[in-house]
C-alpha positions in Angstrom: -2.9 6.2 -23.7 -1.1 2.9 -23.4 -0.2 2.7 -27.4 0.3 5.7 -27.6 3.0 5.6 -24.7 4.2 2.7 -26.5 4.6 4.2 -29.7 6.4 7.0 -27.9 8.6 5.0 -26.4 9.7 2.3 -28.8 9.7 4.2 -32.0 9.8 8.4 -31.5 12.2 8.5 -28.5 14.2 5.5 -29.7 16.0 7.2 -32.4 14.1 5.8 -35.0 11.6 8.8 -35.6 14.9 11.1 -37.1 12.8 14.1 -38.6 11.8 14.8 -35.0 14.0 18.0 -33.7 15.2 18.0 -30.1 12.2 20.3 -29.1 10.1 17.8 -30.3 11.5 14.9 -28.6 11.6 16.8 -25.5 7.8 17.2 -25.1 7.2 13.3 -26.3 9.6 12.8 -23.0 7.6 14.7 -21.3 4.0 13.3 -23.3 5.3 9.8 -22.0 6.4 11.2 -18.5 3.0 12.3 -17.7 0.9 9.5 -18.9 3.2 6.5 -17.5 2.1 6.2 -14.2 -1.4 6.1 -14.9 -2.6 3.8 -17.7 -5.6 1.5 -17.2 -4.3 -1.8 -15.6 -1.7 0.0 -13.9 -1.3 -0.3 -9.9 -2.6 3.4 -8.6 0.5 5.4 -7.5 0.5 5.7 -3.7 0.0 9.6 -2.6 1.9 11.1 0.6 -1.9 13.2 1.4 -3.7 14.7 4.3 -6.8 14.7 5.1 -8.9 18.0 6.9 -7.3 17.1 10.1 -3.9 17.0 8.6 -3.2 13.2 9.6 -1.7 11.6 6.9 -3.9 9.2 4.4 -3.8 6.0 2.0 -5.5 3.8 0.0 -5.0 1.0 2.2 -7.6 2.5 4.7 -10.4 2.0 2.4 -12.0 -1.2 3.1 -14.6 -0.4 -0.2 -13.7 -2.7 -3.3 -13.8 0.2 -5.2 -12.5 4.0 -5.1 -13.2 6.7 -7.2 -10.5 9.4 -7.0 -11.7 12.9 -8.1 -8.7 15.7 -8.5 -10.1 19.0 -8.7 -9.4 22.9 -8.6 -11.9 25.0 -5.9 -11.7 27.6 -8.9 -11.6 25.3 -11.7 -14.6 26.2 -13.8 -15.1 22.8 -14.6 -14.7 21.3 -10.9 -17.6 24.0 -10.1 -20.1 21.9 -12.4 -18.8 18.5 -11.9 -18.9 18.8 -8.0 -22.1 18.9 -7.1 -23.0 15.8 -9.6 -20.5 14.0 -7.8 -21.7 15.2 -4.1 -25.4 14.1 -5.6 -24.2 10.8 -6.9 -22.3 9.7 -3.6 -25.1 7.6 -1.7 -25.4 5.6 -5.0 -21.7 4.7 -5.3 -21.5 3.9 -1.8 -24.6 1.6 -2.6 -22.2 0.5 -5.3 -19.0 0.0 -3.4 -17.8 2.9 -4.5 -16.0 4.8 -1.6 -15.0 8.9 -3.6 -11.8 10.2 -2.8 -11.7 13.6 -3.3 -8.0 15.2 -3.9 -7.9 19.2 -3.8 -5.1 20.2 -6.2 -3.9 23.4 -4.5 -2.0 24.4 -1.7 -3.9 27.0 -0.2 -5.9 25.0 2.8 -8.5 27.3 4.0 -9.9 27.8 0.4 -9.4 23.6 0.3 -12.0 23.6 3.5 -14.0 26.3 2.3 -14.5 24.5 -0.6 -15.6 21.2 0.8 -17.9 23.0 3.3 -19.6 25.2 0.1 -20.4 22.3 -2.2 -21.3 19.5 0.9 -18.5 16.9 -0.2 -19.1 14.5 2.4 -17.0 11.9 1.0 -13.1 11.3 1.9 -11.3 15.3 1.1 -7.3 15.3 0.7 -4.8 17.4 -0.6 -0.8 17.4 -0.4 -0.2 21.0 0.6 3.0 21.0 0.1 3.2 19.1 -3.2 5.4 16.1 -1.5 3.9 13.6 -3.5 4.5 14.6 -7.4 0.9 13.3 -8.0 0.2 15.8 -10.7 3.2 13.6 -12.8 1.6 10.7 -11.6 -1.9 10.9 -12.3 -1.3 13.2 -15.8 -3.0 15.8 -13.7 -2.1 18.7 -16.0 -6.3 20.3 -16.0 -8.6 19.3 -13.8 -11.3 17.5 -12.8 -9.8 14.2 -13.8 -11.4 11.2 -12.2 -10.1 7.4 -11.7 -11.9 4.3 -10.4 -10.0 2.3 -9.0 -11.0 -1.8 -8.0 -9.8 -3.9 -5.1 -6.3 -4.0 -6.3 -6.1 -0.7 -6.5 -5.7 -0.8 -10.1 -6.8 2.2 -12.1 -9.8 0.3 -14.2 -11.4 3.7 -16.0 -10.5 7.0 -16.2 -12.1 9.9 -17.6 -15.6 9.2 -17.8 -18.6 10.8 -16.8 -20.3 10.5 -13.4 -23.4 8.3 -15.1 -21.1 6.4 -17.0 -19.2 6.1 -14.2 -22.0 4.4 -12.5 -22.9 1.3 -15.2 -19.1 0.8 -16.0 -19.0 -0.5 -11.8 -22.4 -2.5 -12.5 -21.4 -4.0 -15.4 -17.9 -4.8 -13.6 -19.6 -6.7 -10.5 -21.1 -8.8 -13.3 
């Protein structure tokens, strides 16, 4: 993601790339827009979310050196099969250091809850319910599940892998 955001940048959207039509150039904008915020080594973008209680929620409250955010649809087909690996995997992360953050990505709360309660997810559960926090921009969040581990920093270390990989990427990073 980060050459390719550099390329972007640097040569397509600055003027150099001439056989590109404005259409084009307006979804490389948007391309660059979308993957910014959240390239490996980047600081995590702060999110304005709630928590089940509605009281408001950030990363600073983790005391874990590591968080794994999970954004997911309750009627993502996807989300449906990745969930309960996650909800499985949790006592070994914590083991790990690994604290899950779970970010709901609609705005309809009871199906949010009802969600959480179905599948067990015993692990942090947030959403923004009224989308105050652009996160979808921010975390490239345009299908879901997407997942992010995060360290001490709060710098996004890995994105995108699976929940095993997930699991020898932190062991091999407290090496």
């Amino acid at each position: 993601d980060k050459v390719v955001v550099h390329l972007m940048e640097n040569y397509f959207l600055s003027g150099r790339a001439d056989w590109i039509d404005e259409e084009g150039i307006k979804k490389l904008r948007e391309e660059v827009a979308f993957k910014r915020h959240s390239l490996i080594g980047n600081k995590a973008p702060q999110m304005q979310l709630v928590d089940t209680t509605n009281q408001p929620f950030y990363f600073e409250q983790i005391q874990e050196p590591f968080i794994l955010l999970y954004f997911y649809d309750p009627d993502c087909g996807h989300c449906k099969k990745k969930t309960p690996v996650l909800v499985d995997a949790y006592d070994e992360f914590r083991s790990l250091g690994v604290e899950v953050v779970a970010v709901c990505t609609v705005t309809d709360v009871d199906r949010w809850k009802e969600y959480i309660q179905e599948t067990h997810m015993e692990f942090i559960n947030l959403a923004d319910p009224g989308y105050e926090s652009n996160f979808r921009m921010h975390y490239d969040l345009r299908s879901t599940p997407k997942l992010y581990l995060l360290d001490q920093q709060r710098r996004i270390v890995a994105k995108q892998l699976e929940i095993e990989d997930l699991k020898d990427f932190v062991k091999r990073y407290h090496q």
